[in-house]
Biopython code that builds the backbone (N, CA, C, O; Angstrom):
import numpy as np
from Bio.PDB.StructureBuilder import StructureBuilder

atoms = [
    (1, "UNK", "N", (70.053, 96.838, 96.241)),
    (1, "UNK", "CA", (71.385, 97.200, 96.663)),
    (1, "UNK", "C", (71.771, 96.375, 97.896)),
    (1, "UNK", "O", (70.866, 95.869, 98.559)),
    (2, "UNK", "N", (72.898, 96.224, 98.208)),
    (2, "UNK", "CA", (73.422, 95.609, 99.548)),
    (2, "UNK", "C", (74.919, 96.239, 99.902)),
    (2, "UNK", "O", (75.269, 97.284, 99.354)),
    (3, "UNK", "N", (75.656, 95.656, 100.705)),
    (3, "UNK", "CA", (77.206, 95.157, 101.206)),
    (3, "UNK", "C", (77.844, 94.384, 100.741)),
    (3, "UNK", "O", (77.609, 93.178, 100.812)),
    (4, "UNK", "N", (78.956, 94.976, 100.061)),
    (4, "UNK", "CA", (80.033, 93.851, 99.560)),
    (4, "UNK", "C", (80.868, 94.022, 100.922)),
    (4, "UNK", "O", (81.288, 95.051, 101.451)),
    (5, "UNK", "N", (80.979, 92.570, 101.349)),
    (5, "UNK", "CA", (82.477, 92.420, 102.327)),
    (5, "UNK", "C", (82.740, 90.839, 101.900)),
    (5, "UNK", "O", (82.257, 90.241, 100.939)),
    (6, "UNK", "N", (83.482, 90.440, 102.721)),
    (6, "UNK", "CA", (83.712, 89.200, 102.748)),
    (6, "UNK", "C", (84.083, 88.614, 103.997)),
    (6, "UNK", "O", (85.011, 89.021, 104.697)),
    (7, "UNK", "N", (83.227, 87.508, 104.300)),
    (7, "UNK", "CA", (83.059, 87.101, 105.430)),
    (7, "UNK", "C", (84.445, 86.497, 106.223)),
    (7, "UNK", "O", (84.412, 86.201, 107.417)),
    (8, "UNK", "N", (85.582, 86.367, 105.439)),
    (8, "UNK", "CA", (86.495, 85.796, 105.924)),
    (8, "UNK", "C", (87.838, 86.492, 106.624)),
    (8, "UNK", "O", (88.727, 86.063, 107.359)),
    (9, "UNK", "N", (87.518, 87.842, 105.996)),
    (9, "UNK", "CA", (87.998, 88.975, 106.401)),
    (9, "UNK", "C", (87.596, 89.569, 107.758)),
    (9, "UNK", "O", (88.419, 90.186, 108.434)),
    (10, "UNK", "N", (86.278, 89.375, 108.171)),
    (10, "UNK", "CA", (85.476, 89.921, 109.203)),
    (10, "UNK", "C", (85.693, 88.463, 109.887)),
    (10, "UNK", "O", (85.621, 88.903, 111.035)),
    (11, "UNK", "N", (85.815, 87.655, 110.001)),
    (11, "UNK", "CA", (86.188, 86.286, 111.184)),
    (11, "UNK", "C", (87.765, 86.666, 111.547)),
    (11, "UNK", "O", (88.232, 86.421, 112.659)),
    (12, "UNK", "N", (88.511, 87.274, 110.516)),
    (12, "UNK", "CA", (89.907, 87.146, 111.120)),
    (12, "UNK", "C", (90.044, 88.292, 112.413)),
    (12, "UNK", "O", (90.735, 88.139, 113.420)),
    (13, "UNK", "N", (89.183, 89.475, 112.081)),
    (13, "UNK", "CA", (89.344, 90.839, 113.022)),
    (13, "UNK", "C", (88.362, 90.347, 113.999)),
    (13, "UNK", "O", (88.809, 90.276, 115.144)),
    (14, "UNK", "N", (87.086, 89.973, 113.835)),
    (14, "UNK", "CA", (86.373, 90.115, 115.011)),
    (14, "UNK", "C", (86.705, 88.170, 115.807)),
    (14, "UNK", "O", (86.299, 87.897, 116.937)),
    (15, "UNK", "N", (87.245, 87.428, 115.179)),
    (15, "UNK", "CA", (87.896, 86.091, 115.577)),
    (15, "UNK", "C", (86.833, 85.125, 115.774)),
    (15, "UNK", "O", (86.919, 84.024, 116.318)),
    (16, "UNK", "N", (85.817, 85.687, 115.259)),
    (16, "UNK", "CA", (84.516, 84.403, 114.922)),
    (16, "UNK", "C", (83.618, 84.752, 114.065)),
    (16, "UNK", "O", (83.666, 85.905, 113.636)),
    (17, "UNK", "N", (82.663, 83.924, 113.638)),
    (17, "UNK", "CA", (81.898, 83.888, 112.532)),
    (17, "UNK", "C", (80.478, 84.928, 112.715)),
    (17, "UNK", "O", (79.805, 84.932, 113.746)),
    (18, "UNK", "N", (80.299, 85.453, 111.978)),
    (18, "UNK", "CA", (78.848, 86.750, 112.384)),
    (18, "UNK", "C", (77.674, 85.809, 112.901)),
    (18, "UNK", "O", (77.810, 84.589, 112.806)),
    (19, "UNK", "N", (76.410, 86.418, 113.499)),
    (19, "UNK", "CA", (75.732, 85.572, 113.504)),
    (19, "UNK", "C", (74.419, 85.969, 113.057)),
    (19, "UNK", "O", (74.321, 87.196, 113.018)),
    (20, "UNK", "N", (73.450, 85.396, 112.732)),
    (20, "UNK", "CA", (71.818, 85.995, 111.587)),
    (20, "UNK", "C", (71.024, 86.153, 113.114)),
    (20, "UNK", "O", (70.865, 85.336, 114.021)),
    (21, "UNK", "N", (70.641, 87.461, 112.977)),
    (21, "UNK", "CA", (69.831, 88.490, 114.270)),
    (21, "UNK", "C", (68.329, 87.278, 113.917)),
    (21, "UNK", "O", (67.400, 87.232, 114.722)),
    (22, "UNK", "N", (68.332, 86.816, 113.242)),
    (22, "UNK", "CA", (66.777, 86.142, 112.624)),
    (22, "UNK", "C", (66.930, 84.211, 112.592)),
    (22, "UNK", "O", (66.074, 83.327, 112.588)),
    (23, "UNK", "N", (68.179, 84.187, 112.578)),
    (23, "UNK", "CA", (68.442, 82.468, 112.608)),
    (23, "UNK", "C", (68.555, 82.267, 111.185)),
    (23, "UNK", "O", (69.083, 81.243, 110.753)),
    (24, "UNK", "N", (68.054, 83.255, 110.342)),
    (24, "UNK", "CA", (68.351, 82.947, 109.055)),
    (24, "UNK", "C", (69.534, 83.595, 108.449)),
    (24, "UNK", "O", (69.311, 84.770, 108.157)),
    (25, "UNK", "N", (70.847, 83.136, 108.146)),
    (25, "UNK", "CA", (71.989, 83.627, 107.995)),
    (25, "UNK", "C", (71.745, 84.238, 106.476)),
    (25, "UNK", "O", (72.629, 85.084, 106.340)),
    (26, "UNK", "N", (70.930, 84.190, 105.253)),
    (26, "UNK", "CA", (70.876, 84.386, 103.989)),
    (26, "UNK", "C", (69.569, 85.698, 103.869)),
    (26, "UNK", "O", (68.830, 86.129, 102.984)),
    (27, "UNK", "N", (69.807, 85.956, 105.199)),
    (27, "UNK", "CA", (68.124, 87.586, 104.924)),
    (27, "UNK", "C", (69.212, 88.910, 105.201)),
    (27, "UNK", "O", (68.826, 90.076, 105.277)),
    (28, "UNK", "N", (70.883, 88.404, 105.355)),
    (28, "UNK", "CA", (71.471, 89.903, 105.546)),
    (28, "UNK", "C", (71.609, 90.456, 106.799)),
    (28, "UNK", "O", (72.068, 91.599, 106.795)),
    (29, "UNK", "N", (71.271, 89.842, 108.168)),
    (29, "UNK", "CA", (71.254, 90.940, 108.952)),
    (29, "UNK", "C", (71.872, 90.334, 110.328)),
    (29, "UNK", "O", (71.479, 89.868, 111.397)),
    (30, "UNK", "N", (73.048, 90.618, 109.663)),
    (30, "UNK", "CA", (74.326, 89.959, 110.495)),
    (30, "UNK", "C", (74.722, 90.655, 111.700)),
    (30, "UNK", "O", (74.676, 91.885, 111.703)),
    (31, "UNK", "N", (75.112, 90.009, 112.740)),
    (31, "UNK", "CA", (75.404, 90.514, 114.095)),
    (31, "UNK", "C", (77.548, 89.478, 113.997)),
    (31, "UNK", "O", (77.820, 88.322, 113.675)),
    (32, "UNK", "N", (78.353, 90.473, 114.376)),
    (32, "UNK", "CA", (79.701, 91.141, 114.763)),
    (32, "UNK", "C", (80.293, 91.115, 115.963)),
    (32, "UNK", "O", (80.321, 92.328, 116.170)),
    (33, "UNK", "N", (80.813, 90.605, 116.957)),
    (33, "UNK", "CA", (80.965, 90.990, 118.116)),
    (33, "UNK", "C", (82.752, 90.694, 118.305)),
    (33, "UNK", "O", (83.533, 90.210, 117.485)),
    (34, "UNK", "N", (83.027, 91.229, 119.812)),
    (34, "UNK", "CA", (84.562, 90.974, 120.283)),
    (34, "UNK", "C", (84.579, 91.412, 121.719)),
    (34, "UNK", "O", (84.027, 92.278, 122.397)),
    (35, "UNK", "N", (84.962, 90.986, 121.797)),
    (35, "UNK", "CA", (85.658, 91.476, 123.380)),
    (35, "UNK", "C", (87.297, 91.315, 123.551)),
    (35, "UNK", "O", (88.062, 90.421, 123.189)),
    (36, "UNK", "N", (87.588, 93.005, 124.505)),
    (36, "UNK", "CA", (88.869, 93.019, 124.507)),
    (36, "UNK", "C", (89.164, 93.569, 125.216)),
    (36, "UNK", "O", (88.514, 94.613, 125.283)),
    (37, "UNK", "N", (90.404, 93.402, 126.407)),
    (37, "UNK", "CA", (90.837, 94.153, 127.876)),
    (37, "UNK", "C", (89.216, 94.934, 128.285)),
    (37, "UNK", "O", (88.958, 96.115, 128.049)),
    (38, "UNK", "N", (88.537, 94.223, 128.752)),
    (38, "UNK", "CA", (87.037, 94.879, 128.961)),
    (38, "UNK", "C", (86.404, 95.634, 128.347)),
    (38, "UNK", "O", (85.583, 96.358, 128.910)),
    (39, "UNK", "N", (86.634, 95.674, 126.898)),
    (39, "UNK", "CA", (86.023, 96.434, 125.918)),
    (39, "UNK", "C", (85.399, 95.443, 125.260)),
    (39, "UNK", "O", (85.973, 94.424, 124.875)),
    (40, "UNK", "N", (84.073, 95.718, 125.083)),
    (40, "UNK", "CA", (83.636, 95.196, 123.754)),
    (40, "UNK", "C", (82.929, 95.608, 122.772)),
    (40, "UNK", "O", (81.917, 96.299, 122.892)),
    (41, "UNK", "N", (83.412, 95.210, 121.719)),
    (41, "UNK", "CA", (82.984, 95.887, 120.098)),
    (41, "UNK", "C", (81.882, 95.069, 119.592)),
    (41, "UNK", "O", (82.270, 93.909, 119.446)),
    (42, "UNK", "N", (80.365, 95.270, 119.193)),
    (42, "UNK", "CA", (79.927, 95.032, 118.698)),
    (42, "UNK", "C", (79.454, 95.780, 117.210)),
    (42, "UNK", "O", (79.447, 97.002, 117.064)),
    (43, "UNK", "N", (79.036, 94.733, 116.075)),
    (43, "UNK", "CA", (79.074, 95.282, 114.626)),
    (43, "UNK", "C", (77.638, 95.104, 113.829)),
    (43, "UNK", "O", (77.774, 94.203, 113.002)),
    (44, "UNK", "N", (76.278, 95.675, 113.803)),
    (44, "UNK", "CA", (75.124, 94.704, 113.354)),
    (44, "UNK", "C", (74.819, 95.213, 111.875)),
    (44, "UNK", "O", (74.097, 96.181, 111.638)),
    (45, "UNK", "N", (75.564, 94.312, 110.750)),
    (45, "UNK", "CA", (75.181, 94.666, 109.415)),
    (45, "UNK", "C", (74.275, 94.149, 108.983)),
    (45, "UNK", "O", (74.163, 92.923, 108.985)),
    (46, "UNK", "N", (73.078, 95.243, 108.328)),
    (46, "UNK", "CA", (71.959, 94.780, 107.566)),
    (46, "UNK", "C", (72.239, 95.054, 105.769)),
    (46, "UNK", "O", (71.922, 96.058, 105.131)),
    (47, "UNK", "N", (72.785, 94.065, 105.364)),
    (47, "UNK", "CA", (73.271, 93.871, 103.966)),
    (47, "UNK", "C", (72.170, 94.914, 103.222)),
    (47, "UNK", "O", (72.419, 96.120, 103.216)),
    (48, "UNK", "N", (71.193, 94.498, 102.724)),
    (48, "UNK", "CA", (69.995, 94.691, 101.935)),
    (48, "UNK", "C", (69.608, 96.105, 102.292)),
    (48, "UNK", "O", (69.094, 96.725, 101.361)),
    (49, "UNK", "N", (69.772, 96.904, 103.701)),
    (49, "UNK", "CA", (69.810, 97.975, 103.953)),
    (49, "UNK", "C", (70.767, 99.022, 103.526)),
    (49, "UNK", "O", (70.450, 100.190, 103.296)),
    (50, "UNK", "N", (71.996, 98.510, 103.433)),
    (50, "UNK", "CA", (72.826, 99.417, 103.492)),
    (50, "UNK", "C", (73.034, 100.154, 104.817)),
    (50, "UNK", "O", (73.015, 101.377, 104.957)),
    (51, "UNK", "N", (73.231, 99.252, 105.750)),
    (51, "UNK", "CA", (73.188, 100.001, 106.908)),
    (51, "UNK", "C", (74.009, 99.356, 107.977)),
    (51, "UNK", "O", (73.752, 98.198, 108.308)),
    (52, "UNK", "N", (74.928, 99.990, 108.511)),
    (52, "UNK", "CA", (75.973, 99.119, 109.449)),
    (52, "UNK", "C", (75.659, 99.947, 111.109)),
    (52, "UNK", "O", (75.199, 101.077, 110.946)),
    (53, "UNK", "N", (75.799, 99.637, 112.264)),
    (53, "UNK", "CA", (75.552, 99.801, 113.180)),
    (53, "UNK", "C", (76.873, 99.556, 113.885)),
    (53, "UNK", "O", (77.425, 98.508, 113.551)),
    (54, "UNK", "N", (77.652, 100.481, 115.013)),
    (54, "UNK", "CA", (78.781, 99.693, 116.054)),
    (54, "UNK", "C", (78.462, 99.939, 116.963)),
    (54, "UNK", "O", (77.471, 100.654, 116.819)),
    (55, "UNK", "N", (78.653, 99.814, 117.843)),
    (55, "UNK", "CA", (78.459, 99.271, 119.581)),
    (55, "UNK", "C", (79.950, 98.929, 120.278)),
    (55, "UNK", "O", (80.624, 97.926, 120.041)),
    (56, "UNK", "N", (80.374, 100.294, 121.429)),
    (56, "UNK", "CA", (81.372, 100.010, 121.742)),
    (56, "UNK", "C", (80.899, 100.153, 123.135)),
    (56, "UNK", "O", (79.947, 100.780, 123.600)),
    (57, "UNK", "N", (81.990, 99.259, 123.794)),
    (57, "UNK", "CA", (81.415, 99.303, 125.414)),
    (57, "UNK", "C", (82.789, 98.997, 125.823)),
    (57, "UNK", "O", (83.724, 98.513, 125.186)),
    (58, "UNK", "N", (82.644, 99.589, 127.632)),
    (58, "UNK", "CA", (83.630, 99.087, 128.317)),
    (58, "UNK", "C", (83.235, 98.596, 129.766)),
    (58, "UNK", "O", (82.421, 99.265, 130.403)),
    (59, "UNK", "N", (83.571, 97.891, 130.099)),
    (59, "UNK", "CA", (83.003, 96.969, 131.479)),
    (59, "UNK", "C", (80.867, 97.426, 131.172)),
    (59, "UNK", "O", (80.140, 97.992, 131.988)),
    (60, "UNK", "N", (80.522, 96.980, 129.952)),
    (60, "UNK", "CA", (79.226, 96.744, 129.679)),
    (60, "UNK", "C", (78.594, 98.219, 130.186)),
    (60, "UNK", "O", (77.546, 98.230, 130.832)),
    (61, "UNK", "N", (79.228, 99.331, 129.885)),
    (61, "UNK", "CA", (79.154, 100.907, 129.671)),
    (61, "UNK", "C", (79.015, 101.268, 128.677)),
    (61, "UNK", "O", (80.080, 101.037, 128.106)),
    (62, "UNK", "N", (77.952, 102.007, 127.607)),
    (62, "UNK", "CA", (78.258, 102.645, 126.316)),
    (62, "UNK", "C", (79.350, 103.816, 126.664)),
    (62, "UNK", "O", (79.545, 104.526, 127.651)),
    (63, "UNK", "N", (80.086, 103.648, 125.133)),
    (63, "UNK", "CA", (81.244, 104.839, 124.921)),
    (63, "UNK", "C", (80.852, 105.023, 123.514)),
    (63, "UNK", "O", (81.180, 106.118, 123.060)),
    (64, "UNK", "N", (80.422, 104.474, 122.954)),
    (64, "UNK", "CA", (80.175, 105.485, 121.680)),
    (64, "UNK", "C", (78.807, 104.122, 120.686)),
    (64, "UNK", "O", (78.722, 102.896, 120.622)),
    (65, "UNK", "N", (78.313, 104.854, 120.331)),
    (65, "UNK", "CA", (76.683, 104.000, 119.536)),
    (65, "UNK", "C", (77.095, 104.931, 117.912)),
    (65, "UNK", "O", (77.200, 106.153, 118.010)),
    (66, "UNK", "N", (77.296, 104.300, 116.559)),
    (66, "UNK", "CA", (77.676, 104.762, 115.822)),
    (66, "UNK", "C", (76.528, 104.182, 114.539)),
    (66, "UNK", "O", (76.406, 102.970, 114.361)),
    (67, "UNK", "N", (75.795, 105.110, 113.768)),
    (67, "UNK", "CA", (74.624, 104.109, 112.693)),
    (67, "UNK", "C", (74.882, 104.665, 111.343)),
    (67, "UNK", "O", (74.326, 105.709, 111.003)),
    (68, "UNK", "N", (75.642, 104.069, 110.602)),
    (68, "UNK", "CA", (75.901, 104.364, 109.402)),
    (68, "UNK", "C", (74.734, 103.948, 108.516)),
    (68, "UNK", "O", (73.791, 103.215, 108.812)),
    (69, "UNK", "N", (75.071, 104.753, 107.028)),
    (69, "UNK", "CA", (73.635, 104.753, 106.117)),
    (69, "UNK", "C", (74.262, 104.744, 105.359)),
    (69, "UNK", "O", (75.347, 105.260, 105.628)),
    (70, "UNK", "N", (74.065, 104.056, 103.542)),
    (70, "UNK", "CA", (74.594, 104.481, 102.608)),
    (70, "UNK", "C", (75.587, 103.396, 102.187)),
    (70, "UNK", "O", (75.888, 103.258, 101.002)),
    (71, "UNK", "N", (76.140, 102.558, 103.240)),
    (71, "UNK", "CA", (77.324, 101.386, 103.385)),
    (71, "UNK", "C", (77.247, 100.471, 102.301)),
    (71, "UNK", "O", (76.694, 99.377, 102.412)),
    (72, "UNK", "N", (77.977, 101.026, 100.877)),
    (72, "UNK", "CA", (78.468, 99.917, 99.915)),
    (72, "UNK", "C", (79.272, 98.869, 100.281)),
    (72, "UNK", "O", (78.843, 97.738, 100.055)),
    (73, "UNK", "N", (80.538, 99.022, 100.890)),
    (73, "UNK", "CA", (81.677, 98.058, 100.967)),
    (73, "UNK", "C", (81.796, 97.834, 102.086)),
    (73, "UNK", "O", (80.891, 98.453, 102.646)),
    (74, "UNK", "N", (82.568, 97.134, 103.039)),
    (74, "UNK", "CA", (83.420, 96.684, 103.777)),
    (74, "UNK", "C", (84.748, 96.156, 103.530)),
    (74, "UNK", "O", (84.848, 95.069, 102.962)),
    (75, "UNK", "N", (85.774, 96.797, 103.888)),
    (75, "UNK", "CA", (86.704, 95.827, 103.602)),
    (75, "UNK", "C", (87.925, 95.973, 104.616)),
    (75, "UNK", "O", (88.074, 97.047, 105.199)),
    (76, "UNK", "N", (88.690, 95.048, 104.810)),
    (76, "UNK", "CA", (90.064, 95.087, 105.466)),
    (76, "UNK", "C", (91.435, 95.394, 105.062)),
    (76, "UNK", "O", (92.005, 94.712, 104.211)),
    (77, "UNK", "N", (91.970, 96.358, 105.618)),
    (77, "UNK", "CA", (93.135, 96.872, 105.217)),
    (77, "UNK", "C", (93.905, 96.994, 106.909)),
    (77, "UNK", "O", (93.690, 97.612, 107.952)),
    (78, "UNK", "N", (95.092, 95.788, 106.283)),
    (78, "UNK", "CA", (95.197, 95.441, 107.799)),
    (78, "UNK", "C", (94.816, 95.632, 108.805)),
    (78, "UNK", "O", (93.609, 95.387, 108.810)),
    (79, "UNK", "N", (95.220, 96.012, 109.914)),
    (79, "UNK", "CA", (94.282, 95.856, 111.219)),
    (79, "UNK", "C", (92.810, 96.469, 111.164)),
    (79, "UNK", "O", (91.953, 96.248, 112.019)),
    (80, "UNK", "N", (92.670, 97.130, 110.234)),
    (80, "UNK", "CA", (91.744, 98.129, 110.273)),
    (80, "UNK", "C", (90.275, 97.632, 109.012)),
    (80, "UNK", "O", (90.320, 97.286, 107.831)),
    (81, "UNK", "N", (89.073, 97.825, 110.006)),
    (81, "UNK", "CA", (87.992, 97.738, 108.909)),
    (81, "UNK", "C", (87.313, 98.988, 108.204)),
    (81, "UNK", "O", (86.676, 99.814, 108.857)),
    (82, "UNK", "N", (87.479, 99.072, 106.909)),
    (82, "UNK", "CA", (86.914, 100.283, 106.647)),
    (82, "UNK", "C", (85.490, 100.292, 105.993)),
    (82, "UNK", "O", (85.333, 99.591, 104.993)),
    (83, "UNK", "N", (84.445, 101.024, 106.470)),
    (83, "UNK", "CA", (83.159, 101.172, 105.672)),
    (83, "UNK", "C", (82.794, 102.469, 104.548)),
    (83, "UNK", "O", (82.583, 103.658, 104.787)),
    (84, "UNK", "N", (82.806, 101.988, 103.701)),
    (84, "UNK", "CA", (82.284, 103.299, 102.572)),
    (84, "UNK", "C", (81.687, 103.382, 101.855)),
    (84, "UNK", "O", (81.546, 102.291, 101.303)),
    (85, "UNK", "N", (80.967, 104.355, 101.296)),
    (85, "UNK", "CA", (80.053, 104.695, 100.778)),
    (85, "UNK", "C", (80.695, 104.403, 99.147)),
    (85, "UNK", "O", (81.646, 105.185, 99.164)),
    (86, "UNK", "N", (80.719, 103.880, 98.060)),
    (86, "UNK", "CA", (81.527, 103.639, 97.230)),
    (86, "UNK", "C", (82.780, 103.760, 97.283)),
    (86, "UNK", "O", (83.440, 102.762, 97.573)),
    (87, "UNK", "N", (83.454, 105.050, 97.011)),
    (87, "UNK", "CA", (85.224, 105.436, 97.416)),
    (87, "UNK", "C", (85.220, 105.920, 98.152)),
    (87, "UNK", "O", (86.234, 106.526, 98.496)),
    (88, "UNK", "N", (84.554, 105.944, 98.566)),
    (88, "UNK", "CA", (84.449, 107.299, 100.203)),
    (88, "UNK", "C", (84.437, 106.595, 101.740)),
    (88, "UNK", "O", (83.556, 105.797, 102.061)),
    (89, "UNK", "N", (85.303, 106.911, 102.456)),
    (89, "UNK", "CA", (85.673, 106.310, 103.216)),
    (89, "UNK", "C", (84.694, 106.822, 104.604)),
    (89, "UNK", "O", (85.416, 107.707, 105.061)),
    (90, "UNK", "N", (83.722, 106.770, 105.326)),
    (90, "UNK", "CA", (82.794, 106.916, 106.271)),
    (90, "UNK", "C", (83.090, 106.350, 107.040)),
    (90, "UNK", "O", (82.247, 106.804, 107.814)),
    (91, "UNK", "N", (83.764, 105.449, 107.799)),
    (91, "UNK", "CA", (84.069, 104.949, 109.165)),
    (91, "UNK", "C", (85.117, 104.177, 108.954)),
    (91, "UNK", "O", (85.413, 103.574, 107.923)),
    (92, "UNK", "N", (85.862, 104.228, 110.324)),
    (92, "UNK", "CA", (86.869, 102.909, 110.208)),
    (92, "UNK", "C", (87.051, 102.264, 111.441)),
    (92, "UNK", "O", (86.704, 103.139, 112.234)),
    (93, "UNK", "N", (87.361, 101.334, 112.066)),
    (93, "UNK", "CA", (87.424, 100.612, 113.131)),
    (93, "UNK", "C", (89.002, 100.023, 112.836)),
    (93, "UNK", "O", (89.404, 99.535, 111.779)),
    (94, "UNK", "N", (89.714, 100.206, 114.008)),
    (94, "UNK", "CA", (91.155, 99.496, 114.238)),
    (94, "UNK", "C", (91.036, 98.344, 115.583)),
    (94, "UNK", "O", (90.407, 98.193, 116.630)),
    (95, "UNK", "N", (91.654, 97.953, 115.105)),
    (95, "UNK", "CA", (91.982, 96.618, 116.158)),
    (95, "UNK", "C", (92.902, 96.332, 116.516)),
    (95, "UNK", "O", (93.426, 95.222, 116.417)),
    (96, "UNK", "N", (93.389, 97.465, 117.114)),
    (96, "UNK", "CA", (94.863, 97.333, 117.549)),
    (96, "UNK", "C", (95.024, 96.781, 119.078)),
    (96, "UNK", "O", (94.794, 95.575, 118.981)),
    (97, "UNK", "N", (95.277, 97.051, 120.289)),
    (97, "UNK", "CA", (95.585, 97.106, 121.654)),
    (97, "UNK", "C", (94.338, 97.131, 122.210)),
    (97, "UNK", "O", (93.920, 96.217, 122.921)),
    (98, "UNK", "N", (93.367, 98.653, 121.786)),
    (98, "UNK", "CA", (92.466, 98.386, 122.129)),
    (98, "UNK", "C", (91.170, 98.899, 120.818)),
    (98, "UNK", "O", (91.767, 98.866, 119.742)),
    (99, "UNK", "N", (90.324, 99.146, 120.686)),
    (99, "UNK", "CA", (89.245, 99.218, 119.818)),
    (99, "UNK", "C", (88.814, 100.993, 119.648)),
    (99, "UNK", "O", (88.176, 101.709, 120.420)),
    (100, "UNK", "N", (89.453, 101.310, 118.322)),
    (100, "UNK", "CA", (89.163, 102.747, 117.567)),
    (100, "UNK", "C", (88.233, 102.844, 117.136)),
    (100, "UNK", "O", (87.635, 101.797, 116.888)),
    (101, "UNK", "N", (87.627, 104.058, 116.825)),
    (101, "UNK", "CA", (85.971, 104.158, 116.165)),
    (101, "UNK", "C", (86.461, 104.983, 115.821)),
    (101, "UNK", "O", (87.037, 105.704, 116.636)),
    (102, "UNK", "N", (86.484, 105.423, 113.833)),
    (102, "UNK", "CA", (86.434, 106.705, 113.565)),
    (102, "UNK", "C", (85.480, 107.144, 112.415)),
    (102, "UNK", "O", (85.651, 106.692, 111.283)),
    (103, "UNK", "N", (84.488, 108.009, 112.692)),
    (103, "UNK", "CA", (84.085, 108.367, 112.258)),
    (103, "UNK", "C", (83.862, 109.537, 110.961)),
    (103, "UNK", "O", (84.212, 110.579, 111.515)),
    (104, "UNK", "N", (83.606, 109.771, 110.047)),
    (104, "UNK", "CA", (84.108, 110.943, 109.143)),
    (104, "UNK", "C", (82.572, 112.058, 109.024)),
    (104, "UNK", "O", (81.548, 111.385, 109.142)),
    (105, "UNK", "N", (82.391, 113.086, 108.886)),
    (105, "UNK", "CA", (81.515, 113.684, 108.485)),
    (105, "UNK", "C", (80.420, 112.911, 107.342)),
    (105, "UNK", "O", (80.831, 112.320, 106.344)),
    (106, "UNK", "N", (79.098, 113.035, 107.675)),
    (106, "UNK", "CA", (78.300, 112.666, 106.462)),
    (106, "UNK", "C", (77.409, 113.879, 106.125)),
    (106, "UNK", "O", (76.646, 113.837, 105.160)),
]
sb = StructureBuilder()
sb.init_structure("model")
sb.init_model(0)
sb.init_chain("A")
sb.init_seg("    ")
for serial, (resi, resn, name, xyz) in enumerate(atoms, 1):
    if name == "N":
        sb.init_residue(resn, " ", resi, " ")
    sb.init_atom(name, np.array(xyz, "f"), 0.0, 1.0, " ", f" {name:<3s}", serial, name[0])
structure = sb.get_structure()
């Protein structure tokens, strides 16, 4: 099993290319990042896991550590990234002004 997203979708929101936690970009276990008005969003997807990770900070403060399980898709629906479990919608991240985390019951 893995993550369907598409990488070109995730360069436009986070405004650069992921990077391989291992140097090897083809083992899945992609690192996400941004910074914004002193916030920054980090994203660490392990494809092959099914497992997405966020990391939100402000002036390099945790505000919220979020570890999803189960993560079929990724995808973008305008500003917003959504993660789900097949149709089921389990997290979403906006990128608006400043950086949303929402979480749903699992």
């Amino acid at each position: 099993m893995f993550i369907k997203y598409d990488g070109y979708e995730l360069l436009e929101l986070f405004l650069s290319d992921g990077e391989s936690l291992s140097g090897n970009i083809e083992d899945g276990n992609i690192k996400y990042s941004r910074t914004k008005s002193k916030f920054s969003l980090t994203m660490y997807i392990r494809t092959y896991e099914q497992q997405v990770s966020i990391f939100l900070k402000y002036k390099n403060s945790d505000i919220i550590y979020v570890d999803l399980k189960n993560i079929t898709k990724i995808e973008r629906k305008d500003n917003y990234l959504k993660l789900c479990d097949g149709d089921k919608q389990l997290a979403n991240i906006h990128f608006g002004e400043f950086f949303s985390i929402n979480v749903s019951k699992q």
